[in-house]
N, C-alpha and C positions, 0 to 999 in steps of 0.2 A: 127282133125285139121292137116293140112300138119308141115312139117319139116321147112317149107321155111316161115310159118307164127309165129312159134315158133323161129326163128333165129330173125323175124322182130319183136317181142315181147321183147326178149331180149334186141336189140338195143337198141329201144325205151322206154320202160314202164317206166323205170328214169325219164323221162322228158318231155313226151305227156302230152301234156294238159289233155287229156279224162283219161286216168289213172291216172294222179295226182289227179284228181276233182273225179273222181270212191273212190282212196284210202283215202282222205279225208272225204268223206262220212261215211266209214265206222269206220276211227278214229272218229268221235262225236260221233256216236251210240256206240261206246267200251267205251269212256268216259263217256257217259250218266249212261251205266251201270255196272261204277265200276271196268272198267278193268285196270291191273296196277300190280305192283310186286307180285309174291307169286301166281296171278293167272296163268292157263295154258289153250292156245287157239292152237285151228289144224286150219292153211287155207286147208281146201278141195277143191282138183284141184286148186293148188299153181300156177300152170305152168312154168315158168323162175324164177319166184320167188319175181316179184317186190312189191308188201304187204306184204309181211315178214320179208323184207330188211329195207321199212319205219316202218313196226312196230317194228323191235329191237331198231328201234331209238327216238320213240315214249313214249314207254312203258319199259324202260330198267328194269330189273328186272324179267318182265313176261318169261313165259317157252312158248317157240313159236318151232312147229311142224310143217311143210309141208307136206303136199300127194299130186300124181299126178297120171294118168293112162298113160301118155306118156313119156316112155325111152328119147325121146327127151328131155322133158322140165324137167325131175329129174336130169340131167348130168347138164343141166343147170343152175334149181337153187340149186343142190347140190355147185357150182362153185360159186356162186353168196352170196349166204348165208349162216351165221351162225349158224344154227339150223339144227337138223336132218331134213331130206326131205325124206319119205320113197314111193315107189310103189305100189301102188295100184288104187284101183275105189272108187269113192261116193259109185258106188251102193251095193261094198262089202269091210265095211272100216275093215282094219286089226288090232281093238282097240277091248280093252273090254268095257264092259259097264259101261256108266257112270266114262267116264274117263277124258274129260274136261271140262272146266269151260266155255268156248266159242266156237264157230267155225263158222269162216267163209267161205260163199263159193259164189266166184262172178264169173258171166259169166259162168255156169258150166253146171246145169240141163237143159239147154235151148235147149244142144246136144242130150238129153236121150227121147229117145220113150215112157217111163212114168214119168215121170220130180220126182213126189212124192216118187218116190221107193229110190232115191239118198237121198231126205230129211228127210228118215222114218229110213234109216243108221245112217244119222246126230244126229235123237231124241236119236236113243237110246244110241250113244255115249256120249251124252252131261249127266253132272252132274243133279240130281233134280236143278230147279229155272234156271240154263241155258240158255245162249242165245245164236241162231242162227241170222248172221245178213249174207242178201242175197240180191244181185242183178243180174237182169237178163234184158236181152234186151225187150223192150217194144211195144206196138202194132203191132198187127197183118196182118192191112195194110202196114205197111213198111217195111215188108221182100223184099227181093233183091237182089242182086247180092254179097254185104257183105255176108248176111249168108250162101249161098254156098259159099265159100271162106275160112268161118273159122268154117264150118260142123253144124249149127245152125237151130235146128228143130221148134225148139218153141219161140216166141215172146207175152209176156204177160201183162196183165193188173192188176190196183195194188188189183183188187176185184179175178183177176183169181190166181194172185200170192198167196193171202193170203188162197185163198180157197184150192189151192195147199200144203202148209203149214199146215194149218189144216189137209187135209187128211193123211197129214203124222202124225198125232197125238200131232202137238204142238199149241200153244197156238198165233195165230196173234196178238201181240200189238202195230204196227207200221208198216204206208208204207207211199212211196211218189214216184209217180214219182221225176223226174230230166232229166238235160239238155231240158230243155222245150225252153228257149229264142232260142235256135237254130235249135228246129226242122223243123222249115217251110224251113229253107237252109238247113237241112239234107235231108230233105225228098224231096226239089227241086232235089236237087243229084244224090239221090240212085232213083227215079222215072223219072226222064225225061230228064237224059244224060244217051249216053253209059254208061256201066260197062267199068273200068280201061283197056286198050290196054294189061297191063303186067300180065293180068290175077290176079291181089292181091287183099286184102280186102282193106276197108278205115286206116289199122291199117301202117299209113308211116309217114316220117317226113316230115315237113310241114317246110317254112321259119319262122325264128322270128317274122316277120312282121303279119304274121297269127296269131300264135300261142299265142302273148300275148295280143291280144283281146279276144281271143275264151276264154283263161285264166281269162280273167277278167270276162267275161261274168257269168263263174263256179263261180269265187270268191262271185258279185251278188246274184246268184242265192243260194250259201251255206250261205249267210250272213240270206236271207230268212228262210230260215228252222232251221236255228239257233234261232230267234225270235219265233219259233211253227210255221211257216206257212205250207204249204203245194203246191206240182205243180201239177197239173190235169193234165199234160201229160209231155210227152217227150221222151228221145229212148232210156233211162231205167229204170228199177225200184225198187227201195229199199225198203228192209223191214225185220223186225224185228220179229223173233219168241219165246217163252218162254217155257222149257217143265216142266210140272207141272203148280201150280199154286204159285209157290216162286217165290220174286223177282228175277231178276240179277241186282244188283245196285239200282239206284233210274230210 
């Protein structure tokens, strides 16, 4: 990812709709399973740092850990947050084994030419019973001019996401798409106008007047999945892995 989409991350991630409704996702599935003081979670590929920042606020107690592979976005969320944030790759994490209790990694593997090899680092850091919770952008017809933008090789579905997970040797217990109400205007978008004049991804700030609809819309759509439902599509995809066969929570 460039320098310039990393600065626009930073700005943003606080307050985007898409990131609030991304990090919310991932707060229920940590809830679901138990996470909370005394436990310890790494975000893999943190970036600027904006899930680490709601999760200290979330989860006070918990031992929260960043990695990055970009000098950019370490300087940034070392600046940003209060947790160590250390250097490195998914695909070579500089942990011993079986060393936390969680880890999250969103928007990450999507960049990597074997997507599973960064997930198969994740298994073996994670504690027995463990849980990895991941998201990644979704279908394969709506690649576009975004994912050149922000270096994005892969767009997955939630049978190829899981199937991914598995090769990495963990345990699929949970997926869903999400942002589905808006994909038909996402995908109007990114398929049938120019790409952006200033060369950037869709990751910009938008007026209020946008923004607290598209808001709402998230809100909707997580009230859904809160109830067990589930979304057959959208432009990304969630999901939950377990290594071994131990719980993580309930």
């Amino acid at each position: 990812m460039e320098a310039a989409e990393y600065a626009r991350l930073a700005e943003l991630e606080d307050h985007l709709w898409h990131f609030a409704a991304a990090h919310e996702h991932i707060r229920r599935e940590l809830a679901r399973r138990g996470f909370g003081a005394g436990r310890s979670l790494l975000d893999a590929g943190c970036g600027t740092g904006g899930l680490l920042r709601r999760l200290h606020a979330w989860f006070p107690g918990a031992t929260l850990r960043g990695l990055d592979a970009s000098p950019e976005a370490v300087t940034r969320a070392r600046a940003r947050c209060s947790c160590p944030v250390d250097a490195g790759s998914l695909l070579e994490l500089p942990y011993a084994d079986n060393s936390f209790d969680f880890i999250t990694c969103v928007d990450v593997v999507y960049q990597f030419a074997r997507p599973a090899e960064g997930y198969r680092q994740a298994a073996r850091c994670l504690k027995p019973g463990g849980a990895l919770i991941v998201n990644e952008p979704a279908h394969r017809w709506l690649r576009s001019y975004h994912d050149a933008r922000v270096g994005g090789r892969h767009r997955f579905s939630r049978r190829e996401l899981a199937a991914c997970l598995g090769e990495a040797g963990l345990r699929p217990v949970y997926g869903t798409h999400w942002n589905c109400l808006l994909l038909p205007v996402i995908a109007a978008r990114r398929k049938l106008f120019p790409a952006p004049a200033d060369g950037a991804s869709d990751v910009r700030d938008y007026p209020a007047w946008v923004c607290r609809p598209l808001a709402g819309v998230m809100a909707l759509e997580r009230a859904w999945l809160r109830r067990g439902g589930r979304w057959p599509c959208g432009t990304s995809v969630l999901a939950v892995a377990l290594k071994g066969e131990g719980p993580a929570g309930r």
